[in-house]
C-alpha positions as CSV (number, residue, x, y, z in Angstrom):
1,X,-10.5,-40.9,14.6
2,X,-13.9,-39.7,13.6
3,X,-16.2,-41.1,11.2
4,X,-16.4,-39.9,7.1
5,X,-19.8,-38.7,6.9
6,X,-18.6,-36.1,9.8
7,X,-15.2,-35.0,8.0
8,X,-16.9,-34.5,4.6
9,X,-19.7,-32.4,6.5
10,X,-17.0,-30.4,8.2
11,X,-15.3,-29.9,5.1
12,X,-18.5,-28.7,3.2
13,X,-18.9,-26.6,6.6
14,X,-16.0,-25.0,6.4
15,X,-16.0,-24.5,3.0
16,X,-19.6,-23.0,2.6
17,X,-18.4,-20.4,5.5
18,X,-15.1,-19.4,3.3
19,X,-17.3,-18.6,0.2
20,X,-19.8,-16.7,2.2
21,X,-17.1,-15.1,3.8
22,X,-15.3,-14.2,0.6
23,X,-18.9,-13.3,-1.1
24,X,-19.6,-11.1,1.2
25,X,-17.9,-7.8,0.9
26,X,-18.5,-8.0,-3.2
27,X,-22.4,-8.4,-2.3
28,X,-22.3,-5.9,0.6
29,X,-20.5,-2.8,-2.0
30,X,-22.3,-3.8,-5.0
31,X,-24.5,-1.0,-4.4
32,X,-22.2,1.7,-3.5
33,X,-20.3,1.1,-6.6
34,X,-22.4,3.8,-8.7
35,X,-22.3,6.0,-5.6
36,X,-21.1,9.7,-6.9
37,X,-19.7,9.8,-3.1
38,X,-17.8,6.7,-3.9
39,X,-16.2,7.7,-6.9
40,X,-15.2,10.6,-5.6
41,X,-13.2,9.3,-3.0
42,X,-11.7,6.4,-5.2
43,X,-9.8,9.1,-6.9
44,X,-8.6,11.8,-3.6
45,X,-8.2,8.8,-1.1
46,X,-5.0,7.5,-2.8
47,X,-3.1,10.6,-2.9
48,X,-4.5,11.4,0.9
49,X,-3.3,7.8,1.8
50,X,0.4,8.6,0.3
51,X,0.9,11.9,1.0
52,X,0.0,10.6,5.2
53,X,2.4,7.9,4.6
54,X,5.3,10.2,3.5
55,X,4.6,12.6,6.9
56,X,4.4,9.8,8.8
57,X,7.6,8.4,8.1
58,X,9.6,11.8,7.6
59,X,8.3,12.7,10.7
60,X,10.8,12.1,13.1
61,X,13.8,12.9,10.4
62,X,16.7,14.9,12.0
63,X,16.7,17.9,9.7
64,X,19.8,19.4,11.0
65,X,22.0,15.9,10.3
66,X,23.6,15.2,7.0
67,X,22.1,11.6,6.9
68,X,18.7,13.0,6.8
69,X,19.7,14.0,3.0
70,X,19.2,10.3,2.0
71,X,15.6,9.9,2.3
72,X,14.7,13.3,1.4
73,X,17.0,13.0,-2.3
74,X,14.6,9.9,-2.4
75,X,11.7,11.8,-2.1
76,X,12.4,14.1,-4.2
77,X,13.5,11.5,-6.7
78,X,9.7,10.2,-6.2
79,X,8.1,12.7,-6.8
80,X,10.3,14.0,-9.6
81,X,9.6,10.4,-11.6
82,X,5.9,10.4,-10.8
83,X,5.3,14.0,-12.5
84,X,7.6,12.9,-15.1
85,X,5.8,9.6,-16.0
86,X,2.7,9.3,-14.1
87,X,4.0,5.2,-13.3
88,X,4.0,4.5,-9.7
89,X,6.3,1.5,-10.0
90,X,8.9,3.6,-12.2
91,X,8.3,6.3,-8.8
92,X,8.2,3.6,-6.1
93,X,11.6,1.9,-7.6
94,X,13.5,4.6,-8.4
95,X,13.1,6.2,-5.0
96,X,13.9,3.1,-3.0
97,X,17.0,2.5,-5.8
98,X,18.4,6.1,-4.5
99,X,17.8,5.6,-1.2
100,X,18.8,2.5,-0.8
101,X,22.3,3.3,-3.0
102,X,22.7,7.0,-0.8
103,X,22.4,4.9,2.4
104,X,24.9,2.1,1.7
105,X,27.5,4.3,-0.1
106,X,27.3,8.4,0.9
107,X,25.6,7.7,4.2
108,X,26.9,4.9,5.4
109,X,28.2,4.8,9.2
């Protein structure tokens, strides 16, 4: 079993490398945070981000099959309840509540 003084140095070690490690992105991006470039994309890159993540997963969705209604009436449910009250979690829940109640009930196998 090793000695104390060379757990408690691994210790500090390993814990002086987790701070730095944590420290690091805040300190790296401090000064891009007044960057008009920045800003910018803080507001597009969500919408970018969800509007790929819909394609993506749509993508290979049968459109001739009356299955495929499911997550599409979800979607639509989405979207409908984020125009309506601008609260992604009222949108996000309410679209996985309707898909998840078409697909067990109307849908099922």
């Amino acid at each position: 079993m090793p000695d104390s003084p060379y757990v408690i140095a691994a210790v500090l070690v390993t814990a002086a490398v987790t701070w730095a490690l944590r420290a690091l992105p805040f300190a790296a991006l401090m000064p891009l945070r007044n960057s008009a470039t920045v800003q910018y994309l803080s507001t597009r890159v969500p919408a970018g981000v969800m509007l790929i993540l819909a394609v993506y997963c749509l993508r290979d969705l049968p459109l001739t099959h009356v299955r495929s209604l499911a997550p599409l009436a979800a979607l639509a449910v989405t979207v409908g309840l984020h125009l309506w009250r601008r609260n992604a979690l009222l949108s996000i829940l309410g679209g996985t509540a309707v898909h998840v109640a078409l697909a067990s009930t109307v849908f099922a196998r």
